[in-house]
C-alpha positions in Angstrom: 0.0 0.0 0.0 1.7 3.6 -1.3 1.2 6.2 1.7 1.9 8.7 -1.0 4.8 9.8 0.9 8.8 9.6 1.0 10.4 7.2 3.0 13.8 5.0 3.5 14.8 2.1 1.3 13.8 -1.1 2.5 15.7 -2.7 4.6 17.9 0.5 5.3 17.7 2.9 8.0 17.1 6.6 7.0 20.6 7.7 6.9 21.8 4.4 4.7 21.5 4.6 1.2 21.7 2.0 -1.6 25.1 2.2 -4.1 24.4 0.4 -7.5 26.4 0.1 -10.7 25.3 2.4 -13.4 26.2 2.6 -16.8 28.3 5.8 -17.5 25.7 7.3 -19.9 23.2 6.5 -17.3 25.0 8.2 -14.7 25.6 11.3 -17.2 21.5 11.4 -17.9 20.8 11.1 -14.7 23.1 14.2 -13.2 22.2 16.6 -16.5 18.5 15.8 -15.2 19.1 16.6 -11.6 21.1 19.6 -12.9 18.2 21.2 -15.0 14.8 20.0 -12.5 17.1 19.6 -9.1 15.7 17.2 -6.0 14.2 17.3 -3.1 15.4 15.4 -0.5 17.2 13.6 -2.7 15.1 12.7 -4.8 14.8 12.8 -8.4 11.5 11.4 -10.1 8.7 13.7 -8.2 4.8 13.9 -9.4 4.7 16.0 -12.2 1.0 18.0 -11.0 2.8 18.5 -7.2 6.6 18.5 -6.7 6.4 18.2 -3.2 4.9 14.4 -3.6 7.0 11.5 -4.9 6.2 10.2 -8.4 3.4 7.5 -7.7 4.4 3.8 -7.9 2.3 3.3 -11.2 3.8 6.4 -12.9 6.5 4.8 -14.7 4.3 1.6 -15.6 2.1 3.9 -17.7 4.8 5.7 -19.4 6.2 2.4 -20.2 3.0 1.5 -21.8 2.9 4.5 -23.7 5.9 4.5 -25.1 5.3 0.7 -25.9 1.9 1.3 -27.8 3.0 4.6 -29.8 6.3 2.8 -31.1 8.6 5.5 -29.3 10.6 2.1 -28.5 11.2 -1.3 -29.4 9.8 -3.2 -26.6 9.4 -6.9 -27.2 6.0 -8.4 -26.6 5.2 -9.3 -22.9 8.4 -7.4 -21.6 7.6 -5.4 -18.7 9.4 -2.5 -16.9 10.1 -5.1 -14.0 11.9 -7.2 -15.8 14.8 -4.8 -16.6 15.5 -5.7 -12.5 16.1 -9.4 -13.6 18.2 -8.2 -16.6 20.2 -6.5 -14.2 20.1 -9.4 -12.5 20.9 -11.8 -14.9 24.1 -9.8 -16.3 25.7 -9.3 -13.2 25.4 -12.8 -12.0 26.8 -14.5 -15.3 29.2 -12.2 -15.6 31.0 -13.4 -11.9 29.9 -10.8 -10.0 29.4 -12.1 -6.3 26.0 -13.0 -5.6 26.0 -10.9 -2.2 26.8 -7.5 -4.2 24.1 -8.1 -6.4 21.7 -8.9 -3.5 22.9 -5.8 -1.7 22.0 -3.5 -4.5 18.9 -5.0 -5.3 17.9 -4.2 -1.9 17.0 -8.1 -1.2 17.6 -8.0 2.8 17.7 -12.3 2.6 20.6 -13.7 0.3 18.5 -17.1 -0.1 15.8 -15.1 -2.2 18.2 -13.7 -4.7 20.0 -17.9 -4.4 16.9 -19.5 -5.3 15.8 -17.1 -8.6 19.1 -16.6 -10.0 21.1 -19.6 -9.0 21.0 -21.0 -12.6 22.5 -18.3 -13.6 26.1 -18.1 -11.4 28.9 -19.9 -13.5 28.7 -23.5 -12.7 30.9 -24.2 -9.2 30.8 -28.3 -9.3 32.9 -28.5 -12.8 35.0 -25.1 -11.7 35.6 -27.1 -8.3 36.7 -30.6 -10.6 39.0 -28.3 -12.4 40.4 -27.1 -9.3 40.8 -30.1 -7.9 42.5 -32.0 -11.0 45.0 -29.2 -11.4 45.7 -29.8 -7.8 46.5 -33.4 -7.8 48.3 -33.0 -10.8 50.6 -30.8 -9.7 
């Protein structure tokens, strides 16, 4: 339920604060927009009829819709703005990052929920442990 209100990132007390990865052009977008509309609070993304409210939850699902249906981007069939978090996801995980950063800037307070969705995903430890192991005994 949205209280319509600002408040801390789950699972983080008001001072903490979440650091993610961002692309270098997303970072650039992201300051030029801050420079030219500013924050409050911190925050960015506000409602666009009353600055002083946070942008509501289903803001961005509509725009994403919108976009979708008048071809302003190529969004594939059945791909929703939620999935981009399991592409993020996804990426990170194949690519070796450690599963507890990746839980940590996903704000996922329990290791064993981001384990049991992206598990497939984490380079296969039983054959990288076999390698180990043979280069070990054959040494």
């Amino acid at each position: 339920m949205s209280t319509g209100k600002y408040g801390p990132l789950k699972h983080r007390k008001a001072w903490q604060y979440r650091d993610v990865p961002l692309p270098s052009s997303v970072r650039e977008t992201i300051e030029e927009y801050a420079e030219k509309h500013g924050s409050i609070d911190g925050y960015l993304l506000r409602r666009p009829t009353d600055p002083s409210q946070p942008y509501p939850h289903w803001g961005m699902a509509n725009q994403w819709r919108r976009l979708k249906a008048e071809g302003f981007a190529d969004i594939p069939e059945g791909m929703v703005l939620y999935g981009l978090r399991h592409f993020f996801a996804s990426n990170c995980l194949s690519h070796g990052i450690p599963i507890t950063d990746v839980a940590d800037w996903m704000g996922q307070k329990n290791l064993d929920v981001t384990f049991k969705i992206y598990r497939h995903l984490m380079p296969g430890s039983i054959g990288q442990a076999a390698k180990i192991l043979d280069m070990a005994l054959a040494a």
